[in-house]
N, C-alpha and C positions, 0 to 999 in steps of 0.2 A: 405560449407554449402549445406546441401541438401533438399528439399522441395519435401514432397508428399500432395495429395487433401482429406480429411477427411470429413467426411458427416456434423458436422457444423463448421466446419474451416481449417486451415492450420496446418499441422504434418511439423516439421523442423526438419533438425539433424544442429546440429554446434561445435562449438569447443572456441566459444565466451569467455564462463565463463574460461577453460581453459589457454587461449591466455591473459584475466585477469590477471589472478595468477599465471601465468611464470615471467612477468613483473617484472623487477630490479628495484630496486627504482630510483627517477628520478625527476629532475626538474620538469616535467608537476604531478606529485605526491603532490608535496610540492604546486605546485598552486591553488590545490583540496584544502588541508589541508589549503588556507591561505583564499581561497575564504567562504570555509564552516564551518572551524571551530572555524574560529574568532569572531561568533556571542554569542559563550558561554562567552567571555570575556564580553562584552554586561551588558548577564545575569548577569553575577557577580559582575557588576557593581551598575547594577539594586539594587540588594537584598543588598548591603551592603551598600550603600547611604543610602536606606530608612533606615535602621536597627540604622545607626548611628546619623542620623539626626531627630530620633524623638526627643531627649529631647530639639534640636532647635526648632521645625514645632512644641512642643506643647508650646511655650513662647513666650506672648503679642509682637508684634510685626512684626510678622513670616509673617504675611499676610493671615496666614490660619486659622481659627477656629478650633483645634484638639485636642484631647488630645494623651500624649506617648503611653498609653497603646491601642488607636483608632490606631495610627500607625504601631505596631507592633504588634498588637492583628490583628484588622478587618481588616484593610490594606492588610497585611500582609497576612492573609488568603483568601481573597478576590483576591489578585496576584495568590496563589497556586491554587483558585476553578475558575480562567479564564486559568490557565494552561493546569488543568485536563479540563476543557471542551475546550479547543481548540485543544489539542491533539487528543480527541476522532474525532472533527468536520474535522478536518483537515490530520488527519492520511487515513481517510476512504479516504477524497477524494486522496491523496497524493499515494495509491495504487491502483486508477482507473483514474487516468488524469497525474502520473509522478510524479519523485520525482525533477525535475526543476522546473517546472512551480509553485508549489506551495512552493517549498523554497523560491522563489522570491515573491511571494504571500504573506507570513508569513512572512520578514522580512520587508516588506513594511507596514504591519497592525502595527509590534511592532513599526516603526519608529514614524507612525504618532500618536498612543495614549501614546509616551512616550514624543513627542514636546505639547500635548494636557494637558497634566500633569502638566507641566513647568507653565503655564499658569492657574494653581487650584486658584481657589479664596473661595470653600467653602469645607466642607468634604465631600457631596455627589458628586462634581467633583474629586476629589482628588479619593473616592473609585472607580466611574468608572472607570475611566481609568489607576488604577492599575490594576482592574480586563480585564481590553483590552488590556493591555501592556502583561498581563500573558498569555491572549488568543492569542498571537501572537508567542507568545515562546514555547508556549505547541504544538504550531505547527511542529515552529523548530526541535523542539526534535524528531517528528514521519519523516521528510523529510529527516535533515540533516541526521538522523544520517544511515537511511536506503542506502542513496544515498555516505555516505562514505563506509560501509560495501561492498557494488556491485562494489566499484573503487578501492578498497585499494587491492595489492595483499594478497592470504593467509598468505603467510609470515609474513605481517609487520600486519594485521589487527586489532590484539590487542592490542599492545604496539601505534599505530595511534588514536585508538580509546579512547582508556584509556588518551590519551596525551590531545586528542581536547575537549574528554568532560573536563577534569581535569583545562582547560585552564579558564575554568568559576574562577577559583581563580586567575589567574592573573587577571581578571577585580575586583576582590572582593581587590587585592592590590589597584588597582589604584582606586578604589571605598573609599577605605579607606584613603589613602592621601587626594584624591578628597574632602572628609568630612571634612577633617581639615583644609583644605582653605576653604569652603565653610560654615562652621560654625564659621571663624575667625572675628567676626562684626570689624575688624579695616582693613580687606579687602576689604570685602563686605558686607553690608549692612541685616541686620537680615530676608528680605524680599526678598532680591535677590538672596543670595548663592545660595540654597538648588533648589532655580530653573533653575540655571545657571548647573549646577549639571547634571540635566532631559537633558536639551538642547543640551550639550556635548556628550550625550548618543545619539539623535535625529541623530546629524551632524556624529559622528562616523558609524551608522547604514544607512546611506546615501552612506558613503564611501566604507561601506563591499558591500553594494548593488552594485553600480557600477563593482566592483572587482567580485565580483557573475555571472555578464554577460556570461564569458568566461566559466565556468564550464559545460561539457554538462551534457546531461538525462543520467541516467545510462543503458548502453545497455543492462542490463540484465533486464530491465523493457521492453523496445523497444521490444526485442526479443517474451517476454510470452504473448506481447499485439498484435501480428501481426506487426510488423512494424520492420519487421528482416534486408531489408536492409537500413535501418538508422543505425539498430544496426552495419553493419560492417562498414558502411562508419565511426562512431564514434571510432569506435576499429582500425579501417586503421589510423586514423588521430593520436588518441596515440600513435600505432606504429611507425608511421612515424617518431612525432617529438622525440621520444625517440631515435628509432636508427640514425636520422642525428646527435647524440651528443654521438653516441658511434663508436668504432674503427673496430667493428666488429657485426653479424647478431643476431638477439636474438635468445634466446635460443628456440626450436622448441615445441610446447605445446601437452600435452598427454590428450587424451582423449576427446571423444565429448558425450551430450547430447540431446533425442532427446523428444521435446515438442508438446503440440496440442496446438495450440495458441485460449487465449480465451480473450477477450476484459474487462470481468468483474468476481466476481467473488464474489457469495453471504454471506450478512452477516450469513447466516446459514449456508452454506460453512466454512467461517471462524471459527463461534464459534463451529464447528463440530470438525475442523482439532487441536484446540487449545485443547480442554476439553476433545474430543473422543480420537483422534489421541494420543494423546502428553500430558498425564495430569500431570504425574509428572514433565514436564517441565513448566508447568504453575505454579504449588506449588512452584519452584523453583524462577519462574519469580516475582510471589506475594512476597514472601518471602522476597528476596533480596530489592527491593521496598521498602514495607515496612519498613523496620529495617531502611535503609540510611535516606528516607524521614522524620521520625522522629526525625532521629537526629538530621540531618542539619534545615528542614524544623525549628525542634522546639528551639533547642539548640541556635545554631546560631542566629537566627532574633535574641537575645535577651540578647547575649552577652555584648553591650554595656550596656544595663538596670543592667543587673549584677557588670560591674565592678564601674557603678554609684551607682550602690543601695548601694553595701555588701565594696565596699573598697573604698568609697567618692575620684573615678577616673571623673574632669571634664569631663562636654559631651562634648569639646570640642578637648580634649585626649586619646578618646578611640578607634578613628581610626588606632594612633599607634601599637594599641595594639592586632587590628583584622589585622593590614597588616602583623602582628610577623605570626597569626595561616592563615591566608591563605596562604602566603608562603609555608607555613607545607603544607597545601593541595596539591598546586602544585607540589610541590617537590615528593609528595608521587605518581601517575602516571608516574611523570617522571623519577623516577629511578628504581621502580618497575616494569614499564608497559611492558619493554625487555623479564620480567617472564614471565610474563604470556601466551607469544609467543613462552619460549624455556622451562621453569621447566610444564608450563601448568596451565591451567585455572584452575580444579578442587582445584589442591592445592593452588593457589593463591587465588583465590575466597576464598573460608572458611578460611584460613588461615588470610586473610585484614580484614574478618571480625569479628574474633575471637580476635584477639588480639587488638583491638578496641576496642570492647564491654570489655576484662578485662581490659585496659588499664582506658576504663570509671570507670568500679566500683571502682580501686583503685583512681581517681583523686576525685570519689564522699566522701569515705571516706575520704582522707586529707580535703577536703572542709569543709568535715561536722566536723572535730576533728578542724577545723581554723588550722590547719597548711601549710595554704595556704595565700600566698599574690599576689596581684594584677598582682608581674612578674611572681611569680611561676605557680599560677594558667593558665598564658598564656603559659608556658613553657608547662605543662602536655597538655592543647589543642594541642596544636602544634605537639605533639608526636601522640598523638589521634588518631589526625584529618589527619596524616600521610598516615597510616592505613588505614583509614576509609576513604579516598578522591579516594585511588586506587582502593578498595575496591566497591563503590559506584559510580564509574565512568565503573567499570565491568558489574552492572547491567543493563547499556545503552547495553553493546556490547553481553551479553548474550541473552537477549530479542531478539536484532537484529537479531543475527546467529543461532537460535536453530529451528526457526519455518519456512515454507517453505516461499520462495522468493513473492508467490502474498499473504501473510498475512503479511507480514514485517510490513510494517509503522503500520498499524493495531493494529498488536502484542506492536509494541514499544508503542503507543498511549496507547493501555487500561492497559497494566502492569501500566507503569506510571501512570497514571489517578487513576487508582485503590487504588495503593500503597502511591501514592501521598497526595490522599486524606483520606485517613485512617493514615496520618502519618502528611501529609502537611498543613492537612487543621486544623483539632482535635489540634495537635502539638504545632503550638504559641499560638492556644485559651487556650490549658491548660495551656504552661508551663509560658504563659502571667499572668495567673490567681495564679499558684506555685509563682514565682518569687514575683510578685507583692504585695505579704502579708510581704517581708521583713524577713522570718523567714529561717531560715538555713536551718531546715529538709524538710521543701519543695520543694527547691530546689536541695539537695541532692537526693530527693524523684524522680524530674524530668529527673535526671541525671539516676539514676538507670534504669528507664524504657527506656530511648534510649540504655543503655548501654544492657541492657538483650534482647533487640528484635535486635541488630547487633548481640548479642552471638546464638541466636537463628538462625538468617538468618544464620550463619556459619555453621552449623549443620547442617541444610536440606544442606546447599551443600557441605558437604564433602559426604551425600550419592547420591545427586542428578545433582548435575553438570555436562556437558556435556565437555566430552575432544575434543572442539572445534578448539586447537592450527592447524594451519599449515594447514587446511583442506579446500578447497572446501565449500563454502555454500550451494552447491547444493549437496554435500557428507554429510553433516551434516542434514540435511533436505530435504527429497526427493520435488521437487517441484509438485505441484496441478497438474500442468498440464506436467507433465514428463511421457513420454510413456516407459516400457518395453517391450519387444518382447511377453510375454505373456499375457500381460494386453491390448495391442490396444490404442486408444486416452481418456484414462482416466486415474487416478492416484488414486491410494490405497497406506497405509501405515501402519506402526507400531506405537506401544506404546512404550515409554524408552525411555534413552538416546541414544542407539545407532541407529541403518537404516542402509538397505543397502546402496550401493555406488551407486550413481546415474549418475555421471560422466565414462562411457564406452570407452573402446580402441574404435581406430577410426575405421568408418566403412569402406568398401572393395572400395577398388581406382576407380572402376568403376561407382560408385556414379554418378549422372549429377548435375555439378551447379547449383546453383539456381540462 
């Protein structure tokens, strides 16, 4: 690493990001992925409790004043509109104070308004602190997912990514079992399940937290903020424990880049380099958003009211039924997400989401023709939601990697936010209100419109996606503060998917240490 003095800060060359993404996969990799990306299991535990236990929490006895359609309607979107505003509140800070200090930050908010829940005794508690438990996770989403992108080498980045977001369905399993002990009154008492439920979710998010410790800042944060040698003391210490577990030296890293270190980095800045910079990468970002949040956002919450309304499935029965299609979700990242690393983003992207969104319109006509029953209908989700989980889990790691390293968490927070709530929030209010009349065609009706805005989002990215596979973050996105030989300590860029390469052969051996 080399250090020169620049008139308002530090110009650095290194080889940091590089030394990154040579990296073999490894033990201290998987302890990233168990620290950070365990907490979507959380999430999916979160949203698939509430979803199955409304027709419990709305029946005399429950302890809580509520009705089903208060849980999965206002609840419900009350969770989504604390999402979208805690990602924006916590995104911004999360790319001016680190993306550790505030994953630790935001999974401690969601623990305690998710133990504060357990404990509802009216609806106005109940909707708070869905809406604090949301604000806690919309955090998550701008930190974790920023702080896995800058750790994960190029190689494995998308099929990691795709895996840990996609993991939000393994809690949506155990969310789903979870419900059906917890709605069983010959268990547990009509008043107790449903909050025994929350409490489980509290203790579990206690335990990620502790495990979180060990993870450090991501040194490509350290680096653009001034604080370069933390950054290699952090990069020495993976090094380290990587090769004491290998036979032989690692592989030697190509290429360095060279920064003006700047400490902050304006919201007019930001929304310059998004909109000015990069706008069809934003159309892309909205896009993809959109269509997923819709679906899941609306579709889902409300699955169990569906198989209670339209096929007289007990609500004490239809966990089973959501543990059959969340599997399907899981499963689709994880046997897919390899693609997206070796055949390529662009075609996977459009492709998960294309055949989703037909997949939906042929499950909305059998539904609407009744030639659907209670298993078959869960059989066609599951195929769906396949599709659409990999698909939908891309849009975390497209946001992440298209836009430059000090808008990250930023970018990830208002895509989301954006999309979330144009899809998240509208989403269970309408298809609460569709479903809720009992009538086929409205629900048919709900289905088509999740089903045409995924076939849509597939479309802007078969023209717009960014061939992200195997690349460099900082190849893919020139960063803010990335010096050229001809530019000096400022950063200019282009519009498109593509940029130059930002990452440079290494500089002349004569360099002096820093």
């Amino acid at each position: 690493m080399t250090t020169a003095d620049a008139a308002t800060g530090r110009t650095v060359t290194t080889d940091i990001p590089a030394r990154l993404d040579r990296l073999p996969w490894s033990r201290w990799h998987w302890s990233v992925v168990v620290g950070l990306g365990t907490v979507w299991i959380l999430d999916g535990l979160e949203v698939t409790v509430v979803g199955n236990i409304a027709a419990r929490l709305s029946e005399p006895g429950s302890g809580l004043p509520i009705t089903s359609a208060e849980v999965t309607g206002v609840a419900a979107a009350l969770y989504v509109a604390g999402a979208c505003s805690g990602a924006l509140f916590w995104g911004r800070l999360t790319d001016r104070f680190g993306r550790r200090k505030l994953f630790m930050i935001t999974l401690a908010v969601y623990l305690a308004a998710t133990a504060l829940t357990a404990i509802s005794f009216h609806a106005w508690w109940f909707f708070l602190f869905r809406f604090l438990t949301g604000f806690g996770i919309g955090g998550e989403y701008a930190a974790i997912n920023s702080a896995i992108d800058e750790l994960i080498p190029a190689a494995y980045r998308g099929r990691v990514d795709l895996i840990i977001n996609g993991s939000f369905w393994l809690g949506a399993v155990a969310g789903s079992l979870l419900s059906v002990v917890a709605l069983n009154t010959g268990i547990l008492p009509a008043d107790v399940g449903w909050r025994a439920t929350f409490a489980l979710g509290a203790v579990l998010a206690l335990v990620i937290l502790l495990v979180r410790r060990h993870v450090p800042e991501s040194p490509r944060w350290l680096l653009i903020h001034g604080r370069d040698r933390e950054a290699e003391e952090v990069v020495s210490g993976i090094e380290g424990a990587i090769e004491s577990r290998r036979s032989g030296p690692l592989p030697p890293p190509h290429g360095e880049i060279t920064i003006h270190q700047r400490r902050s980095i304006s919201f007019t800045e930001i929304g310059r380099t998004v909109f000015a910079r990069y706008p069809k990468r934003a159309v892309l970002g909205f896009s993809l958003f959109v269509g997923q949040a819709f679906l899941y956002n609306a579709i889902t919450f409300g699955f169990g009211a569906i198989l209670t309304r339209f096929f007289a499935i007990p609500a004490d029965h239809t966990g089973y039924y959501f543990a059959v299609i969340a599997a399907g979700n899981f499963l689709g990242p994880l046997l897919l997400g390899k693609l997206f690393d070796t055949v390529g983003r662009r075609v996977m992207i459009s492709s998960t989401y294309l055949l989703s969104g037909v997949l939906l319109f042929g499950t909305a006509w059998l539904f609407g023709r009744g030639s659907l029953t209670a298993t078959t209908l869960t059989v066609c989700w599951c195929v769906v939601l396949f599709f659409a989980s990999a698909g939908a889990s891309s849009a975390y790691l497209t946001v992440s990697e298209i836009f430059p390293m000090e808008t990250r968490a930023m970018a990830i927070a208002f895509f989301y936010a954006l999309g979330t709530a144009a899809g998240g929030i509208s989403g269970p209010l309408l298809f609460a209100g569709l479903t809720g009349t009992g009538r086929t065609g409205d629900t048919v009706l709900a289905f088509s419109i999740g089903a045409a805005l995924m076939c849509a989002a597939g479309l802007v990215a078969v023209f717009l996606a960014v061939k992200a596979e195997r690349r460099s973050l900082e190849d893919i996105a020139t960063p803010l503060t990335a010096v050229t030989p001809q530019e000096g300590p400022t950063a200019t860029g282009t519009d498109g998917n593509g940029g130059p390469p930002d990452i440079r052969p290494p500089s002349p051996p004569s360099s002096n240490p820093a």
